[in-house]
N, C-alpha and C positions, 0 to 999 in steps of 0.2 A: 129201251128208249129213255132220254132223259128226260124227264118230267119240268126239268127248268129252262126249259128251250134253249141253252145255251153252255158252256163249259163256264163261262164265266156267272153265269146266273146259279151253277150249284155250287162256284168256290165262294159265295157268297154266303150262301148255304150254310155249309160247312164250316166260314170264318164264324157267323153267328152261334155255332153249336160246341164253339171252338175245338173242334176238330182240323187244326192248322195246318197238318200233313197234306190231308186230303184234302185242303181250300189251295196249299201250294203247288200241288198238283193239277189241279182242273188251272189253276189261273197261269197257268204255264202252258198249258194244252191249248187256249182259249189264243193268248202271244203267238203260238205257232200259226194258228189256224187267220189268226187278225194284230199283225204286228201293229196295227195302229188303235188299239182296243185299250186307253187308257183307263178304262176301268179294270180292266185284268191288270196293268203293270201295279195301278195303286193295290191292291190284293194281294201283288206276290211279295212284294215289298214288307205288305204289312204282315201279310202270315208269315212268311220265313223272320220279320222282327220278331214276332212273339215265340218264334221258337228258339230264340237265341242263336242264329245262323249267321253270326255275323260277315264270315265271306262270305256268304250266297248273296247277303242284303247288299254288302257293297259292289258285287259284281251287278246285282237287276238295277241298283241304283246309275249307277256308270253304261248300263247297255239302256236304260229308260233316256237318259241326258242326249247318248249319241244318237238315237232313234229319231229320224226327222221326222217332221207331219202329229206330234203327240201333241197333245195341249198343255195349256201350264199347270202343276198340280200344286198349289201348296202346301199337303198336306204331308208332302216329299219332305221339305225343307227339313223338318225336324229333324228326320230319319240321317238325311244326308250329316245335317252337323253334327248328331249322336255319333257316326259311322266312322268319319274323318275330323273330329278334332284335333287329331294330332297330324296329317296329312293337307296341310295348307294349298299344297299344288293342286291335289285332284278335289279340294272343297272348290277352289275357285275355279277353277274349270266348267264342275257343275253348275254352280251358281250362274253363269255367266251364261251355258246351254241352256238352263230353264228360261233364263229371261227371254232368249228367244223363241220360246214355246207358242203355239196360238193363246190368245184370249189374255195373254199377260199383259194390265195395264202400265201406263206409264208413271203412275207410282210404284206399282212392283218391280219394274226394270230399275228405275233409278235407288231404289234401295238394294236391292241382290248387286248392284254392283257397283254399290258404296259396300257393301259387304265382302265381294270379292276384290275389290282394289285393298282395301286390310289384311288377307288372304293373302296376296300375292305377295305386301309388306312384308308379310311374317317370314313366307317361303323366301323372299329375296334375302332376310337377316339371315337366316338360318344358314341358306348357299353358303354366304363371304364367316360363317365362325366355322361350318366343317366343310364345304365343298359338297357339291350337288353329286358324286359318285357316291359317297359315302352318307349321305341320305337316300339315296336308292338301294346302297345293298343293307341298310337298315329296314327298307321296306315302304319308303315312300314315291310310290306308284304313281305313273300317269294315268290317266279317267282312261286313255285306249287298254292301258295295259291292266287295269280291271278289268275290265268291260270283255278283252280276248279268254280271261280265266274261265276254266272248264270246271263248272257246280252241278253236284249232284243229278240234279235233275235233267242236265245237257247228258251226260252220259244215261239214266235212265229211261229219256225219248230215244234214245239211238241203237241200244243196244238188244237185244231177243231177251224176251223177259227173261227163256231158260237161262241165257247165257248170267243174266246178273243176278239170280237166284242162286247159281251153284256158285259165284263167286262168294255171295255174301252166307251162304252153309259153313264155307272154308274160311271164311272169317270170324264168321261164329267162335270157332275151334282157337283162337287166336285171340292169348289175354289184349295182345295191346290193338287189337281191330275188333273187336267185342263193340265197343259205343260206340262207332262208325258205321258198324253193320244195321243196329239200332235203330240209329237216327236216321239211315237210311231209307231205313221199314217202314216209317210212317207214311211217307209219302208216296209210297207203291200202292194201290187200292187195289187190292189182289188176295184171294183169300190164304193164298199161301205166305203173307206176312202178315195174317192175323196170327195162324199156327206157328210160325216163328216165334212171332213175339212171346204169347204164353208159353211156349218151350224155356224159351230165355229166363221170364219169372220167376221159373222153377229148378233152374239149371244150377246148382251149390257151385260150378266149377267158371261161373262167371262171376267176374267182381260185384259183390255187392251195390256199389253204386250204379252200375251198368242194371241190373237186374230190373230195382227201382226205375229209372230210364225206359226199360220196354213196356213197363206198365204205362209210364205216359203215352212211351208209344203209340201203343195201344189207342188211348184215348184220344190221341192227336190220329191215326188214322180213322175215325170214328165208330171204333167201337165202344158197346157201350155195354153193363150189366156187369156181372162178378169178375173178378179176374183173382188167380193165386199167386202168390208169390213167396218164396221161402228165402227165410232170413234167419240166421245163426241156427238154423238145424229147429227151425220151428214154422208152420205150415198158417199163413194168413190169407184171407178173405177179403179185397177192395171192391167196391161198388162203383166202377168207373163215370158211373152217373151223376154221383156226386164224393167223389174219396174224402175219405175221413182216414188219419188226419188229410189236410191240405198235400194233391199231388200237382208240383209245380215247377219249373224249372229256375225261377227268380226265386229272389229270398222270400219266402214263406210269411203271411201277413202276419202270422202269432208273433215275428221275432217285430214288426215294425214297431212297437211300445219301446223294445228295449233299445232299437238304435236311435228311437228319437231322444233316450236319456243319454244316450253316447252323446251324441250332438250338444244336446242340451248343457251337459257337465264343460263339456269344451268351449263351447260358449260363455260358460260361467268363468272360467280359464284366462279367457282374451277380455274378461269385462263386459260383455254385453248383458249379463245378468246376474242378479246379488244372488247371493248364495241364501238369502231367504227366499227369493223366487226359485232359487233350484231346490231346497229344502221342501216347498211345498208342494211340485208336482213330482219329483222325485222318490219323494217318501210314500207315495202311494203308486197301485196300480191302474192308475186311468187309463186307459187306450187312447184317449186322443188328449192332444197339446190344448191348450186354449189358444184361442188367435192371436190373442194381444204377445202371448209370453214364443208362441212359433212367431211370430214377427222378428220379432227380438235376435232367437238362434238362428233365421236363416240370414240375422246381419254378417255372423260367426264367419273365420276362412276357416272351409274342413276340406281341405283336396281330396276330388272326385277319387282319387288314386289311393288313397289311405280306406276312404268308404269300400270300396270294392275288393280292399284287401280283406275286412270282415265277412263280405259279402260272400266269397267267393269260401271260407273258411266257414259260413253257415251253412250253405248250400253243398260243400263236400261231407260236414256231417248228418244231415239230414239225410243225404241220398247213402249214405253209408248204412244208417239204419233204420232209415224208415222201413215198415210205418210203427219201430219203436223209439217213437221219439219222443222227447220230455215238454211236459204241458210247458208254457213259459209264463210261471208264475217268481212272483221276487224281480221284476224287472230291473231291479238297480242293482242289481247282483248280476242279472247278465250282462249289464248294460257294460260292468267295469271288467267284466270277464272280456270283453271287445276290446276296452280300452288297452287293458294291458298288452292284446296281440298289436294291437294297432301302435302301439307305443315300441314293440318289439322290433317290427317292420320295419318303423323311422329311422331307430334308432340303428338297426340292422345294416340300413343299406349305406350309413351314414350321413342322414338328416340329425340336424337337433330337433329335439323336444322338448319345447320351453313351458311345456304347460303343467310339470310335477309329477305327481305319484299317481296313477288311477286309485281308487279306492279299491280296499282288497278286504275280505273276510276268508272264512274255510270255504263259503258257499258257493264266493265269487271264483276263486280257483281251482275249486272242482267243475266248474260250468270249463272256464277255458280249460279245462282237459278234457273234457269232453269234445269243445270243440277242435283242439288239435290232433284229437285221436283218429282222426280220419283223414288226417293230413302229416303225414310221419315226416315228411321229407319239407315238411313248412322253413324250419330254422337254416337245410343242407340250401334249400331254394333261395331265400334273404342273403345267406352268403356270398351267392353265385353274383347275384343282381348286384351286390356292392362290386366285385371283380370287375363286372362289365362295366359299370359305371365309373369306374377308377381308371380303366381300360381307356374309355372314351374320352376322360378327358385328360390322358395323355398322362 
């Protein structure tokens, strides 16, 4: 019997405990049971965001919007422009459904669609430079044609537990369905993808970043207490109650020190700060910016697309070999270890980069090889993306 009177009252539960698997689950169960249960849609929305699920987010966001009778959420709003900033059709789309939501006042209507009248702007530019087919088979989608997509969790309400059990054994077995089988795990609350998971941990013949991955699992289906996990032929002990180091699927908080001196440097770059302001927080290990001098660097342009590119280069080696990873001490050492991939990228896909030399020592370059050592095919990937982009514009 469930103890929270409700499916929705224990993904709540579980969001709090963060156990995100298992809150995406109950708050999907809860949709079934009461499609008009705006507390569950805000839930699943939110759990599958923290799990990085970015098409399942954009599909409950798109199936939330078409869904008559909901109320207005704003708490959506974010989600949606995080989800679709580069998707102008189906942002304003949404926009324009929330407005019509219950409870939405006529200050919020008339902003969401001053919002999506810019939306629509954008989409309409964009049509008359490539043509509206060739924005679709790049991938920009109508709100229906999210919303019809088939996520996870639609095929695990449908299908006989055996039956998705023995699928996802034979994925197990399977280098490149390995974290798919994973990520899938979490959200079954079922004791046989607790046993999965810990098999996975232990398994030498699954990718090390995958391995890493089922531990969260783990975690995100709610369990909780030791878990093992072998890495380079050596046998470790996590505390899922609280992992040490940090087990996370975002970049890891140790590394935030070092990206804010990225920022910072760059800032220094464009002029928004002297290089005796960058001299003084720079040279030392603070964890946090002062306000006056963060003011300053979030005046800085740092395209979100360049961040992401280090991001995504911390987080593939952290999950390569955690949990032996390097304390992040020397922050201005990692910081230019960033710089310099981030400068590789630009220059990669061919962008300029007018803002000089990152700073470099033996220290700083040993950190970037470390962190491209978990990404072999970093420089073969920069190449491909200039192709396409050379491609595209003819």
């Amino acid at each position: 019997m469930n103890p929270y009177g409700d499916f929705g009252g224990l993904g709540r539960h579980y969001l709090k405990a963060e156990s995100y698997g298992a809150a995406a689950f109950c708050f999907y169960r809860a949709i079934m049971q009461d499609r008009m249960n705006d507390n569950a849609w805000n839930g699943l929305v939110l759990s599958l965001s923290l799990m990085r699920k970015e098409f399942d987010v954009q599909t409950a966001l798109a199936r939330f919007a078409l869904q008559e009778g909901l109320s207005y959420d704003k708490d959506l709003i974010t989600f949606a422009m995080m989800m679709w900033q580069q998707n102008p059709r189906a942002l304003s789309a949404w926009l324009r459904l929330l407005a019509e939501k219950k409870g939405a006042g006529d200050t919020e209507k008339q902003a969401l669609a001053e919002m999506a009248d810019d939306m629509e702007r954008g989409y309409r530019e964009l049509v008359e430079k490539r043509g509206e087919e060739a924005l679709h088979k790049q991938g920009m989608l109508s709100l229906e044609e999210y919303a019809g997509r088939r996520i996870e969790l639609d095929w695990i309400m449908e299908e006989p537990l055996d039956t998705i059990y023995g699928h996802i054994k034979t994925w197990m077995e399977d280098p490149g369905m390995a974290l798919s089988a994973i990520r899938m795990l979490c959200m079954l609350p079922d004791p046989r993808s607790e046993k999965l998971l810990r098999r996975a941990c232990r398994n030498e013949n699954i990718d090390p970043k995958a391995r890493t991955h089922a531990a969260l699992a783990l975690r995100w289906l709610g369990v909780r207490g030791n878990v093992r996990i072998y890495k380079m032929e050596e046998s470790f002990v996590i505390n899922l109650d609280n992992p040490e180091p940090e087990l996370t699927v975002s970049v890891p908080a140790a590394y935030k020190p070092a990206l804010d001196r990225m920022k910072l440097w760059l800032a220094k770059q464009q002029g928004f700060v002297t290089e005796e302001e960058y001299e003084r927080h720079a040279s030392t290990d603070e964890p946090v910016m002062p306000e006056e001098l963060a003011a300053k660097v979030n005046q800085a342009d740092i395209p979100g697309v360049y961040q992401e590119v280090v991001h995504v280069l911390i987080r593939a080696a952290y999950d390569q070999y955690y949990p032996l990873v390097p304390k992040i001490k020397g922050t201005r050492q990692w910081s230019a270890a960033l710089l310099m991939l981030m400068k590789d990228y630009v220059e990669g896909i061919g962008e300029s980069w007018p803002y000089g030399e990152p700073e470099r020592d033996e220290t700083s370059v040993g950190h970037r090889n470390w962190l491209i050592s978990a990404s072999p095919d970093y420089y073969d990937s920069i190449a491909e993306a200039r192709k396409l982009r050379e491609e595209a514009a003819g």
